[in-house]
C-alpha positions in Angstrom: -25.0 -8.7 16.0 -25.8 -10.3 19.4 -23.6 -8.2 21.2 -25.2 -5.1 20.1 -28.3 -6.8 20.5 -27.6 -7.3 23.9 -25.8 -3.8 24.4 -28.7 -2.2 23.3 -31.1 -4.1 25.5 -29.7 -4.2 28.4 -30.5 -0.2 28.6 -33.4 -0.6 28.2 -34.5 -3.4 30.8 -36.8 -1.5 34.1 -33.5 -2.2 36.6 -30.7 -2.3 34.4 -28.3 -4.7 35.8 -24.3 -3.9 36.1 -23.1 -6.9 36.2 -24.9 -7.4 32.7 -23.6 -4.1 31.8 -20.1 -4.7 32.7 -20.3 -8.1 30.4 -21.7 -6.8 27.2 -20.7 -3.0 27.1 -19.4 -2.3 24.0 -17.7 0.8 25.0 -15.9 -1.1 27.9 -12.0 -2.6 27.9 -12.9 -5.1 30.0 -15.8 -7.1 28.3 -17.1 -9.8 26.6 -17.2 -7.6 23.1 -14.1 -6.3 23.6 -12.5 -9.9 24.1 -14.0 -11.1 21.2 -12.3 -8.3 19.1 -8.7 -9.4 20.4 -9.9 -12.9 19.1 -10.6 -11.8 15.9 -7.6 -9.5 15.6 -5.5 -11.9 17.1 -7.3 -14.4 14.4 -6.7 -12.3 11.4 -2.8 -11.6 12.6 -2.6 -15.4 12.7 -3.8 -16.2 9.0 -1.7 -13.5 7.7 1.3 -14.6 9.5 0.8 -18.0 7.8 0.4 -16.1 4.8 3.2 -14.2 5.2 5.5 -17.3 6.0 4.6 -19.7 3.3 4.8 -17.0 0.7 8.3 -16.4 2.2 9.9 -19.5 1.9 13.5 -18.7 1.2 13.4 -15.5 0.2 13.9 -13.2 3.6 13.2 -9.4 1.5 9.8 -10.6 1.3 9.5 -12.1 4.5 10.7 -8.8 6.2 8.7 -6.7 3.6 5.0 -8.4 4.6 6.1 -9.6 7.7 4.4 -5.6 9.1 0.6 -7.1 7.9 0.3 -9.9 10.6 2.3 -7.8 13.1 -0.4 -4.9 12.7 -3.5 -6.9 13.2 -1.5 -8.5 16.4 -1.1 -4.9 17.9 -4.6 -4.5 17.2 -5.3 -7.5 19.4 -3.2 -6.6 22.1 -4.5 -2.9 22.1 -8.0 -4.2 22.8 -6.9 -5.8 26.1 -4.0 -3.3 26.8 -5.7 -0.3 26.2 -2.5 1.2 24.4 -4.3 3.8 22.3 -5.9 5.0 25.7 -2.2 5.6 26.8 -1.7 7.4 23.3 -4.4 9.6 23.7 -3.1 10.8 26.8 0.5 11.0 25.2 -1.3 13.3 22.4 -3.1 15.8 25.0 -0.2 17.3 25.3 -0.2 18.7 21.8 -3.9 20.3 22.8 -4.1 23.8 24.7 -2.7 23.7 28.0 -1.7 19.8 27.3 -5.5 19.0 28.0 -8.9 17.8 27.2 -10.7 19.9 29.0 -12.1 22.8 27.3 -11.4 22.2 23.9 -13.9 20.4 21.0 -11.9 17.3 21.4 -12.9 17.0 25.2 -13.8 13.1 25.2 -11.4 11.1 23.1 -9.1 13.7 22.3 -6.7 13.9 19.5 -5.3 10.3 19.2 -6.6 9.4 16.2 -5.6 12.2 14.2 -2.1 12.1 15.2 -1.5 8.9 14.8 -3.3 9.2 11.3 -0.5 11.5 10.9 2.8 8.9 11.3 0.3 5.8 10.3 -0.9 7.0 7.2 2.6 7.8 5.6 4.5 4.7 6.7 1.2 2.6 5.3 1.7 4.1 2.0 5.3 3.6 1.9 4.5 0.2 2.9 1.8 -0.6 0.5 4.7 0.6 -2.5 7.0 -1.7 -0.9 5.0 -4.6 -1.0 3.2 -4.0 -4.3 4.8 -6.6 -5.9 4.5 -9.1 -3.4 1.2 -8.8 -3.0 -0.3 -8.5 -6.3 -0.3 -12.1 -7.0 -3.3 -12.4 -4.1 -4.5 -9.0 -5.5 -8.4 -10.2 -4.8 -7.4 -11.5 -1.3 -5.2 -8.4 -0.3 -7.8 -5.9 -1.5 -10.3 -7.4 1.0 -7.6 -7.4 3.7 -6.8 -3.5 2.9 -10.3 -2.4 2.6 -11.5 -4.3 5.5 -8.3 -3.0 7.1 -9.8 1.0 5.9 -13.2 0.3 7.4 -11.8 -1.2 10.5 -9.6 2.2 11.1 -12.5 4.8 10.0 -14.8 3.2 12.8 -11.9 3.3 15.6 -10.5 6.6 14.5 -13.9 8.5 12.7 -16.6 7.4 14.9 -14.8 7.6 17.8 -14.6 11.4 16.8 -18.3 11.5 17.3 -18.3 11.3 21.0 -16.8 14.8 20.9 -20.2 16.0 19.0 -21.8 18.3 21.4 -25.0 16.6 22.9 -24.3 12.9 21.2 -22.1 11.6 24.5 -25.3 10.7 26.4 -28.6 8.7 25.9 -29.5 7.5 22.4 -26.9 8.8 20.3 -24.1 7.6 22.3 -25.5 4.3 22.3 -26.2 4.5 18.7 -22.9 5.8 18.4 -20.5 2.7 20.1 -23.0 0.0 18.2 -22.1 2.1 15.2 -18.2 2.2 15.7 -18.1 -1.4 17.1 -19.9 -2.8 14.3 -17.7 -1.5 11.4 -14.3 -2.1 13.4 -15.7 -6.3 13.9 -17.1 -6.0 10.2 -13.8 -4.5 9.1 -11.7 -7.1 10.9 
């Protein structure tokens, strides 16, 4: 909440300051926000692992069948810092008209999301029958983890959607827009 605090403040100080800006934007890869999201990823990733592992012990089927939980939240936490699903989105353009942005309704932030909704959501459902059984032990615990894990994707993949809104990429609504996406993707995680 203090970092949208801050976010949102800082635009509207009388000399809004850059280096401030740079710091706290919630939009930028290189930030104090975005940093703390790798943490917490990187976090989450980290207790599942040790999930994961203890729940494991001796029986490898099990290890390799949960074993794709704690490796998920990791590439969460390196895509904050590596900006992989920047490079994706440029990978997907080239399913758009003409292999770009430009000139189409998906002119900001493209078609990422929905094509990787496409392979993701599949695989995750294959995945979820797969580990079923492991899982439904911790059936209170998991269900936060999956629906935490459901919010988290909606804000990165939905509300990022919103940017391509005609009129919502500037002033007010874009600002409400990132504090709204940020929000539910730390909330989720």
């Amino acid at each position: 909440v203090l970092l949208l605090l801050l976010y949102i403040g800082n635009f509207y100080l009388p000399h809004q300051s850059y280096a401030l800006t740079e710091v706290v934007d919630l939009d930028g890869e290189r930030s104090l926000p975005n940093w703390f999201s790798s943490m917490q990823h990187f976090a989450v990733a980290s207790l599942l692992a040790v999930y994961v592992w203890r729940s494991s012990l001796g029986d490898r089927l099990r290890l390799l069948i949960l074993l794709p939980l704690p490796l998920l939240y990791l590439l969460f936490s390196i895509d904050e810092v590596a900006m992989l699903h920047e490079r994706a989105g440029f990978i997907a353009d080239h399913f758009l008209p003409r292999h770009t942005r430009q000139g189409t309704m998906f002119a900001h932030s493209g078609i990422w999301e929905m094509v990787i909704v496409a392979i993701m959501a599949p695989i995750g459902l294959i995945w979820l029958r797969l580990a079923y059984r492991y899982l439904k032990p911790q059936r209170p615990a998991i269900l936060k983890v999956i629906l935490g894990t459901v919010i988290l994707l909606f804000a990165a993949a939905g509300l990022e959607q919103l940017n391509n809104v005609p009129g919502l990429i500037d002033g007010l609504g874009h600002i409400l827009q990132v504090c709204a996406e940020e929000f539910f993707e730390m909330f989720g995680v």
